[in-house]
Each structure stands twice: as C-alpha cells, then as structure tokens.
C-alpha positions in Angstrom: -62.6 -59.0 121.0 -64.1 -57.2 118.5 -61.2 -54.8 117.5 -58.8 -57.9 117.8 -60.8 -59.4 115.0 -61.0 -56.2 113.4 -57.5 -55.5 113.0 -56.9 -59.1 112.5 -59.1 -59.0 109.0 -57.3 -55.9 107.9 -54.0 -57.3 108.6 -55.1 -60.1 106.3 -56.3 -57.5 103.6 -53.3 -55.5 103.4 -50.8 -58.2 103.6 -52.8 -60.1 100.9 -52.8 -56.3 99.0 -48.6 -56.2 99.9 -48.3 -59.7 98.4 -50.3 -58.8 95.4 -48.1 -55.7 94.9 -45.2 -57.7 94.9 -45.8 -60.4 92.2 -47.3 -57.6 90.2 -43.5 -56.0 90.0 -42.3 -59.4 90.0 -44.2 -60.0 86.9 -43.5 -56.4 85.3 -39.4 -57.1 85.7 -39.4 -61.1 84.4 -38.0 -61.6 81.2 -35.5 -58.6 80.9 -32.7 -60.1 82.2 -31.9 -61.6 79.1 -32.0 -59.9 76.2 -30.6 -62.6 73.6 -34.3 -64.0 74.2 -36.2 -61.2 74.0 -38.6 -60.3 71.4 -41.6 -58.1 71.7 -45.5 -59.4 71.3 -46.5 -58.6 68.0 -50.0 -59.7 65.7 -48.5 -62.6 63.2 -50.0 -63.7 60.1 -50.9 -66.4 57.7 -48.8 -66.3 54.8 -50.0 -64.8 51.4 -51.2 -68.2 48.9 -49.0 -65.7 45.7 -46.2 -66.9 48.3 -46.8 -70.3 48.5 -48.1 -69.8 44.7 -44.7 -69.4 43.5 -42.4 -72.0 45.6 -41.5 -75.1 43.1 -43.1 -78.0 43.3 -40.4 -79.8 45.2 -40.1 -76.6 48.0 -43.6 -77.4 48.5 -43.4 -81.1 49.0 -40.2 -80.2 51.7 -42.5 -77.6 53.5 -45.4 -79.9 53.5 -43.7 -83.1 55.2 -41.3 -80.6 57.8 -44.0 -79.6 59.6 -45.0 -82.0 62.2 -47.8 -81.5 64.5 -48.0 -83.0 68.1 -51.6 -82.6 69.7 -52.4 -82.3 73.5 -55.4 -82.9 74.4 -56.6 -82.3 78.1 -59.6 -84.3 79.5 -61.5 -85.2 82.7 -63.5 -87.8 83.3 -66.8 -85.8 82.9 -65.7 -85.0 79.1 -66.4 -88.3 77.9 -68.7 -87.2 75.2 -66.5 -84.6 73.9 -63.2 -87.3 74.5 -65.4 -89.5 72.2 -66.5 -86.9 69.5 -62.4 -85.2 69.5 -61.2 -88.7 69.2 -63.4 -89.0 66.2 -62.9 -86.3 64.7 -60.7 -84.2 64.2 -57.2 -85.1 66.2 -56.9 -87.8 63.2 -55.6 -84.9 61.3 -52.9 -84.5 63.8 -49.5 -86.1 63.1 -50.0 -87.7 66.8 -52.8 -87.2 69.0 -52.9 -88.2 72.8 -55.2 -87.6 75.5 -53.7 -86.7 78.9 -56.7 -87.0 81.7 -56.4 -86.2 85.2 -57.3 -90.1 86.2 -57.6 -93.4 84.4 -60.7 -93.8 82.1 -61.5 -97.7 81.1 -63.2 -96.7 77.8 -60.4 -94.4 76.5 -56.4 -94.8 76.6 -55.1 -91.9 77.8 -51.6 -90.5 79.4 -53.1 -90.6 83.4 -51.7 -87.9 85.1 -52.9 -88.2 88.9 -54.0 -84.6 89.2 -57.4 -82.8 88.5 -55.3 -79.3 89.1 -55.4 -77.7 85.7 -52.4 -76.4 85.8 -50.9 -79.5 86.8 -52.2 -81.2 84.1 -50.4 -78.6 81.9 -46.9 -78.4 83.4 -46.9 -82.1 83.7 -48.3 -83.0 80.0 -45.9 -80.5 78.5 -43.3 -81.9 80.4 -43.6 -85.9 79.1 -44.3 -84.5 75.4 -41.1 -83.1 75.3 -39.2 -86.0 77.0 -40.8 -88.1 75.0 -41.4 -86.6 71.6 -38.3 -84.1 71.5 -36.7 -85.4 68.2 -40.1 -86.2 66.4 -42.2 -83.1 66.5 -41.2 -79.3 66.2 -45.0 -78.1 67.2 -46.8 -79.0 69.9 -50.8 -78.0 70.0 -52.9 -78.5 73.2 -56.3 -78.0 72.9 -59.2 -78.6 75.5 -62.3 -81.3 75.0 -64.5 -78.9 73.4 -62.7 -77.1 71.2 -62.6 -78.2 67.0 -59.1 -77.5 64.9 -58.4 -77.9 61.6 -55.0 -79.5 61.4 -54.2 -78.0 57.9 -54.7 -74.6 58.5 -53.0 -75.0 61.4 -50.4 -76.4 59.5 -50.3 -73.3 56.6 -50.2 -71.0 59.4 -47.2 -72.5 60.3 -45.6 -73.0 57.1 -42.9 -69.8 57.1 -42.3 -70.4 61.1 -38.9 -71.3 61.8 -39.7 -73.6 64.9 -36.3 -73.2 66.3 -37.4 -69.7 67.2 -39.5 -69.1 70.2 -43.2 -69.2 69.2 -45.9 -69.0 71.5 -49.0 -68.7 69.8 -52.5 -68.4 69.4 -55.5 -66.1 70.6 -54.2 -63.6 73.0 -55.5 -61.4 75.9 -54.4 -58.5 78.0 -54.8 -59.1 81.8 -53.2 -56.1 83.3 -49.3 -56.3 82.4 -49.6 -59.8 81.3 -50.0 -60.8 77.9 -51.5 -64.6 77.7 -52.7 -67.1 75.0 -56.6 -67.8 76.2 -56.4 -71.9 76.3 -60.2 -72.1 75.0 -58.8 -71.1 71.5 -55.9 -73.5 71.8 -52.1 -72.7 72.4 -49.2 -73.6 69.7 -45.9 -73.7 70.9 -42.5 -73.9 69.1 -40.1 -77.1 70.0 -37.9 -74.0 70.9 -40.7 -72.4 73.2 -41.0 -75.7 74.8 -37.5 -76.5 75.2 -37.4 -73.3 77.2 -40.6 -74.1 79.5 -39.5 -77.5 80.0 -36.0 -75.7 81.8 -38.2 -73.3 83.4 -39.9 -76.0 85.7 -37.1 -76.5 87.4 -36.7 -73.1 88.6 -39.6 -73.2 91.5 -39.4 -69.6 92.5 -40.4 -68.6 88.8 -42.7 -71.4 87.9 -44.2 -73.0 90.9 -45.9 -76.2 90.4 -48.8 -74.7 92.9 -50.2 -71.2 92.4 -50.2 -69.2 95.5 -51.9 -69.5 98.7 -54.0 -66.3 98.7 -54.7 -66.4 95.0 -54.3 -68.6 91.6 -53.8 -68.0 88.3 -55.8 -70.0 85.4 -53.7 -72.5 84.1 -53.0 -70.0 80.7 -52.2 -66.8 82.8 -49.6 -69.6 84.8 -48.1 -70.6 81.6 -47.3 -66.8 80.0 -45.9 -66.2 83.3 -43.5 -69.1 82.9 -42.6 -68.8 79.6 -41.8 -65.0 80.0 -39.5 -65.6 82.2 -37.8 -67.2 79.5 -38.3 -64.3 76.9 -41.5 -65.7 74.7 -43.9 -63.4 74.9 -47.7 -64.5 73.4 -48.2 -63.3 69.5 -52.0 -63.2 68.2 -52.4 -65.4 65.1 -54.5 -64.0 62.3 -55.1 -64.5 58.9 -53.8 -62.2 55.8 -56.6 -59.7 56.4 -56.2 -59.5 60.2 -58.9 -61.8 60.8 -58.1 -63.9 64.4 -57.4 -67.4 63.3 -58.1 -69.4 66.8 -61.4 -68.6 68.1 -62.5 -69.0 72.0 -66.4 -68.8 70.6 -68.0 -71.9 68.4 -68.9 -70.7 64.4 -72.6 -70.5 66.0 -71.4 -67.4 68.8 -69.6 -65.9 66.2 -72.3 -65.6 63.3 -75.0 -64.5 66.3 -72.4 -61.7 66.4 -71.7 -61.1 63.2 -76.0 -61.2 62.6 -75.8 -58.3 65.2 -73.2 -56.2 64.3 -72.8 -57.0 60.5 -76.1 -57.8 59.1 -75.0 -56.8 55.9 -71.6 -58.9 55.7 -72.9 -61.5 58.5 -70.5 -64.7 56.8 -67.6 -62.1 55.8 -67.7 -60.2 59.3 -68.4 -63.6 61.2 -64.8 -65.3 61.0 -61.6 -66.2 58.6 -61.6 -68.6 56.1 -58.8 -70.3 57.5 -59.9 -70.6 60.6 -57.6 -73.0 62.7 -59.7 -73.3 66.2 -63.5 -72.4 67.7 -64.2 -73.6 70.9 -67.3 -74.4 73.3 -68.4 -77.5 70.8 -70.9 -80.0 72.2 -70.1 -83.6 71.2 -72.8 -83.6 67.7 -71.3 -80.0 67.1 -67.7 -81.7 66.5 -69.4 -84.0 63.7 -71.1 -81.6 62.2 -68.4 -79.0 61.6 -66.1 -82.3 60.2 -69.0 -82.6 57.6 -68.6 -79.1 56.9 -64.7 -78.9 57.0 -64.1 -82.5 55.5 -67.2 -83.6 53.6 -69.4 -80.9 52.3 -68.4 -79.6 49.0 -70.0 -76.7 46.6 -69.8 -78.6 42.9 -67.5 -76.5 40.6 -65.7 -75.1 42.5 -62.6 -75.9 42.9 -59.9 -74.0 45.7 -56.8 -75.3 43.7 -54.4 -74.8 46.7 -51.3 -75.2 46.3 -50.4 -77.6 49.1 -51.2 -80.5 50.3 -50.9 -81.8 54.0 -50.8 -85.7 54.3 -52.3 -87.4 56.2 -49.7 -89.5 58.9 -48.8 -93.2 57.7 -51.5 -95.5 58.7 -53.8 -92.5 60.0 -57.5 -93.5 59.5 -58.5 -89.6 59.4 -60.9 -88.2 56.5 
C-alpha cells in the first residue's frame, strides 16, 4: 500500500510539473501569430509641459474635453469603509465612476456581479463597461478599494495617447516570461485594448473564465495573459524623469523608503510629482491625501499649468 501511494503522489507531481511545462510554452508562443498587433513592451512617459506649453489655446481645450475617463472600481462587502471613503473622494474626478461588488450591498449602489472570484469580477466588469459604455469613453481605469488616483494626472498622462491604439498600462512586473500590470497600482486600458479583450472572452481555450485546476493565476497575471493573446503587451508608466507614475505602496511606504535609502533627497527620491495612483490607503488616509491633492495650497505659488481638466456636468467633485 505504501508504494501504491508512493507512486500515486509522484504521479501527481510530475503530471502537475508536465502541465505546468506546458502552459509555460503556451504562454511563451501567445501573441505571435499575429503580427499586425504586435508591439513590444516598452517604459512610456508623461509628456513634456514645453509640449503642452506650446499647443494653442483651442488644441488645448480639444485635448482637454477628448479624453474621457471611465472608472472601475472593484469591491466586496468587507470594503465598506474604503467603498465609503473612494466614493467620497476621489472617483468624483472620474468622468463616470461605478462600483462593481461581488454581491448586493444596501448602503451603496453598485453593478452586483454574483461572484466573489476575482477574476470573475474582472472579466465580467470589463465585459458590461464595454457593452455598455463603448461609444462614451475611450479609457477605462479599474482600481481596487484601497487605492487613491488623481484623475488629472491620469488624464495628462494620457493626453498624446491615441486610444485607438492598443494601450495596456500602468505599473508593471516580470513574473517569469510574463509581463503584467500589478492591479494594486491600478490598470488603464485603451477602448482599443478593451475592444480586443472583450473578443478574447470568447475564445475559452485562451482566456478561460476559471483558472486551472492544479493552479491559479491572480486576477492581473490572468488578464496579461488574455490580452497577449491579442498582441498588447503591459508598458510601465512614468513621468518625464523616469519616475513610476502608479504606485502599488501608499505616499507613507514610499517616504519610509525614501528616509532609508535617500536621506538626503527623502521628498525628491520618495515619488513623482504627478503621481496618478498609490495604493494600500485606509479609509481616513483617502481624506487626507484629497486635502493634500485638492485643498492644501502653499500661498504664492502658483503651478500655472497649462490645462485644465473639467470636471463632468453636474459632478459634485472638489
């Protein structure tokens, strides 16, 4: 009995080890078959304000109203202080914000999607955005319950993106072959990108709905997979002087860092000063950085930026 069970568990090991070896070359070859999509992973930045300096007034008031922003923000029933304090805050600043949670809240509206599977939750809110909000938007931002953007430099970032082009941005990480946007800093993608993901889900054998039975991916790993299928490969997002732009760690993580490692430039070395995401905010956290961002100001001086991002009709946002 006990070699049976022996040479049971190793069968189990190295078929799991076979299986893994498979989707790993799987993985390796997506994405190649069509070159018209193709376009390598590269760092993308901010544009340069002498750029946006020297567009005429009326080029500035186009680029300013043509980028729409549609937010997705994903929540669970145990993120009621955070729904509260995001809901507050800053998705005003969005050009639509809606909450998709995995069951129906009393307290909040939300989009109720029936699932508490993560990935799920993704596919599926991704899915009715685009049904629904196709013709309105050309970005679409999805963001977790504890994470803090700032719609406008979001919204700068974006200003030289042609949106009919596959984007799939935000803060990216290596895991093995895969390149992936980490969902903690928030993920941007193009209405191209998600036209392409939204024909993707109906291929099954390249984007399951499920992950797989011996192991699963994190809901971000599942959707780089999916979308390189279709030839959009994750670009890091960083500011003019190579600064990352969407941060997985809250300002506080980042300055303890910056205290450690650059004591003598801790607010220079900490982050970039346009900054579109941290993450891992407690509820009081998200009202303190809208002071900050939204409130606080230094008397005489004055940013004179070129641009200026309105606020949606009707919008109640600071």
């Amino acid at each position: 009995m006990i070699s049976e069970s022996s040479s049971f568990v190793k069968g189990m090991v190295l078929g799991g080890l076979f299986c893994v070896f498979v989707t790993l070359i799987g993985h390796n070859k997506m994405g190649h078959g069509s070159k018209a999509h193709h376009h390598e992973h590269h760092h993308i930045q901010a544009p340069n304000i002498e750029d946006v300096s020297n567009l005429s007034e009326a080029e500035r008031m186009e680029l300013s109203h043509s980028i729409r922003v549609y937010c997705i923000i994903l929540v669970k029933p145990k993120d009621l202080g955070n729904w509260a304090a995001v809901k507050e805050t800053w998705s005003k600043h969005c050009d639509k914000a809606e909450f998709y949670s995995s069951e129906s809240v009393k307290v909040f509206d939300s989009v109720v999607l029936n699932t508490n599977d993560m990935w799920v939750m993704v596919r599926n809110a991704y899915k009715l955005a685009y049904e629904r909000y196709k013709d309105e938007y050309n970005w679409f931002f999805l963001a977790h319950p504890t994470t803090f953007a700032v719609i406008e430099n979001l919204k700068y970032f974006l200003l030289k993106k042609d949106p009919s082009q596959p984007f799939y941005i935000g803060h990216t990480v290596k895991s093995g072959e895969l390149e992936y946007v980490d969902g903690d800093g928030g993920i941007v993608l193009s209405i191209e990108s998600l036209k392409r993901l939204s024909k993707i889900f109906e291929d099954p054998d390249k984007c399951p709905e499920q992950g797989g039975l011996l192991w699963k991916l994190s809901e971000d790993k599942q959707l780089a997979v999916c979308l390189k299928y279709t030839g959009v490969l994750a670009e890091n997002a960083e500011d003019s002087e190579g600064k990352d732009v969407f941060n997985t760690k809250s300002v506080g993580s980042l300055i303890k860092e910056a205290m450690a490692n650059h004591p003598q430039q801790v607010v220079e070395g900490c982050c970039s000063d346009m900054a579109i995401t941290f993450n891992g905010l407690a509820p009081n956290h998200m009202h303190v950085m809208m002071y900050g961002v939204y409130r606080l100001r230094a008397y005489g001086h004055n940013f004179k930026d070129a641009l200026v991002f309105l606020p949606p009709a009707d919008s109640d946002n600071d």
